[in-house]
N, C-alpha and C positions, 0 to 999 in steps of 0.2 A: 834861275830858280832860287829864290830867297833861303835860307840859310841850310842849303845842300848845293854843294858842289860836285857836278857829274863829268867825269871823264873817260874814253875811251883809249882801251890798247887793242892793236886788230891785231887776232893771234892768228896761228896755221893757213896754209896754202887755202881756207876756206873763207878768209880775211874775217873772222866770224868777231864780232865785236864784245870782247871782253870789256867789264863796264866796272869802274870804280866808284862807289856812293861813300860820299866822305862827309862827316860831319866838321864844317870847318875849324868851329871851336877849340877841338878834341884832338882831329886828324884820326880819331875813330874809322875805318873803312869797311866795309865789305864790297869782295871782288865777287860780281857776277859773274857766271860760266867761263870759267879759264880756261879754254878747251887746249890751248896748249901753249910753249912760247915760255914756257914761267920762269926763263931768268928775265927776259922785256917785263916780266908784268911787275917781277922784284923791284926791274930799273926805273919802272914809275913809280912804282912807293917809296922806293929811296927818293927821287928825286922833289918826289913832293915830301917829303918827311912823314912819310902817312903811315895810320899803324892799324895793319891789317886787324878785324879785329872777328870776322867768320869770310867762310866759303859758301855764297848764295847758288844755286844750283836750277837751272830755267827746265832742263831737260835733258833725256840720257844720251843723245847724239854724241858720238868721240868730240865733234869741233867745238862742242860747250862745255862736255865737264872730264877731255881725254888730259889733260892737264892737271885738275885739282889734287889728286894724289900727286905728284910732283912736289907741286906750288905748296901745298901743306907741310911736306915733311922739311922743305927748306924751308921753310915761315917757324917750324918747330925747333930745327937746329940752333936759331937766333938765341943768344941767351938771354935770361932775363923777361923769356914773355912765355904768357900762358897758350897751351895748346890749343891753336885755331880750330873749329869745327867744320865740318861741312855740311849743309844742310841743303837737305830738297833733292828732286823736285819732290812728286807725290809720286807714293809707291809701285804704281802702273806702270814706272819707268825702269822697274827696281832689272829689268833682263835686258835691258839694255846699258845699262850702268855696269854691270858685271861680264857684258859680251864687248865691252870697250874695245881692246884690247885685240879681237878675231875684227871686227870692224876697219879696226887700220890699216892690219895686213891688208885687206881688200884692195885699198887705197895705196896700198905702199907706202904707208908711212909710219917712220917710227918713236918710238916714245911716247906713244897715247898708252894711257893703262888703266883696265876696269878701277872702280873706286866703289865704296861701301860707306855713304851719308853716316855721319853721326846720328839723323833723324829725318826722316820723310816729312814732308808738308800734307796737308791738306786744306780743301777751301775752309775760307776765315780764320787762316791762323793769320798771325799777328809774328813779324820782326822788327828789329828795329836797332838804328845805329846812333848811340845816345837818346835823344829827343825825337827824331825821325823816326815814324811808324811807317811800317808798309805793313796795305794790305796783303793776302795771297789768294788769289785767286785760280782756280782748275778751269783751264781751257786749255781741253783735249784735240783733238784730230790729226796735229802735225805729229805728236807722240800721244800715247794714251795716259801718260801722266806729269802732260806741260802743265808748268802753273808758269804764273807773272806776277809782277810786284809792282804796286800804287802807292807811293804816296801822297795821300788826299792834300794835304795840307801845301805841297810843294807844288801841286799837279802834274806829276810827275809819275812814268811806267817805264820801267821795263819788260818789254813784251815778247823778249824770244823770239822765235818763230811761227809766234801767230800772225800777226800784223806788222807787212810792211811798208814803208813809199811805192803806193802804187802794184800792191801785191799782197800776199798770203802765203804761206806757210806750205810748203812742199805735200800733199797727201797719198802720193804714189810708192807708197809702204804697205807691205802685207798687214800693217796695223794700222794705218793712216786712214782718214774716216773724212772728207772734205765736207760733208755737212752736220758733223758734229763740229768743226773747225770755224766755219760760217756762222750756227747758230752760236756757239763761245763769241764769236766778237759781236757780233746782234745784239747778245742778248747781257753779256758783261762787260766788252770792248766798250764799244758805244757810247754804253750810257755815263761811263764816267764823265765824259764832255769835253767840247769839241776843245777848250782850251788848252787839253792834258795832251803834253810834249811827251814825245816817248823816243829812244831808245831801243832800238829791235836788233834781232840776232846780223844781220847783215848788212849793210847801205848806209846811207844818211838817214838820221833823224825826223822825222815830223812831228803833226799833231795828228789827235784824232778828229779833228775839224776837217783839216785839210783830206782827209782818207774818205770819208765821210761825202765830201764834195766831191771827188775825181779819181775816188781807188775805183777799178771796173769789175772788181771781183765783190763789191759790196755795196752798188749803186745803186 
């Protein structure tokens, strides 16, 4: 992708794909859902010399953002740099983002901790890392306040848990809605085109080309 460099670090026993958008210029970054793992995710930004510059947030699930409280306060301890933000998703997510933390216990696992966003998203807001815009888009069903992030310009998504290789986003949650989730990638997914490489919450990578031709959940 032409002057964005995308990397992943796969955090928690849920190998859930924490995503680094760098401007390579700069070394500018934002880490998408750090759901946990945050001295790995410190050891990729040391190692690429990359300077964390927010906390992007997909959805309130512990395995995407049971981390970011972590990852911030050690991003914060760093001397000489300004306090990282956290940002997102949209506010529907806000009881799940604050039940972090009863969520793990379920799981047995420790060091996930609710977090409290700098700022919620909603659709059409606008980020951006240096020159790099992403749009935000709300595509609900997997959580009631997932968004995703497009870069037109790069063709480029990260899409969370909506859309994956050959699959869709989990909707067997007392809030999980599978045809509000369908009609989001229909109706927003999609049409960005088939050429836009994306980045999802789990697996390997595709496009929306290829989803488009042989996902079964959206043929």
């Amino acid at each position: 992708m032409p002057d964005l460099k995308v990397a992943v670090v796969p955090v928690t026993a849920f190998q859930q794909n924490c995503t680094l958008l760098t401007d390579p210029d700069t070394g500018l970054t934002a880490i998408v859902d750090p759901g946990g793992d945050a001295d790995a995710i410190l050891a990729a930004l040391d190692a690429g010399k990359l300077n964390a510059s927010a906390i992007w947030l997909t959805h309130g699930h512990l395995d995407h953002a049971g981390g970011a409280a972590e990852l911030a306060e050690k991003l914060d301890a760093r001397p000489g740099r300004d306090k990282i933000e956290i940002i997102g998703p949209d506010r529907r997510d806000e009881m799940l983002l604050q039940t972090i933390g009863e969520q793990a216990k379920l799981y047995g696992l420790g060091g996930l901790r609710s977090v409290e966003p700098a700022r919620y998203l909603k659709e059409g807001d606008t980020l951006a890392i240096g020159p790099h815009v992403f749009e935000v888009l709300h595509c609900p069903g997997h959580t009631p306040g997932h968004v995703v992030f497009f870069n037109r310009a790069a063709r480029f998504a990260q899409l969370g848990d909506v859309l994956f290789r050959g699959s869709v986003g989990r909707t067997d949650f007392p809030y999980g809605d599978h045809e509000a989730l369908i009609e989001a990638i229909k109706t927003k997914i999609l049409p960005l085109g088939d050429d836009v490489r994306f980045v999802c919450g789990h697996g390997p990578t595709s496009s929306i080309g290829a989803e488009r031709a042989t996902n079964p959940f959206i043929r």
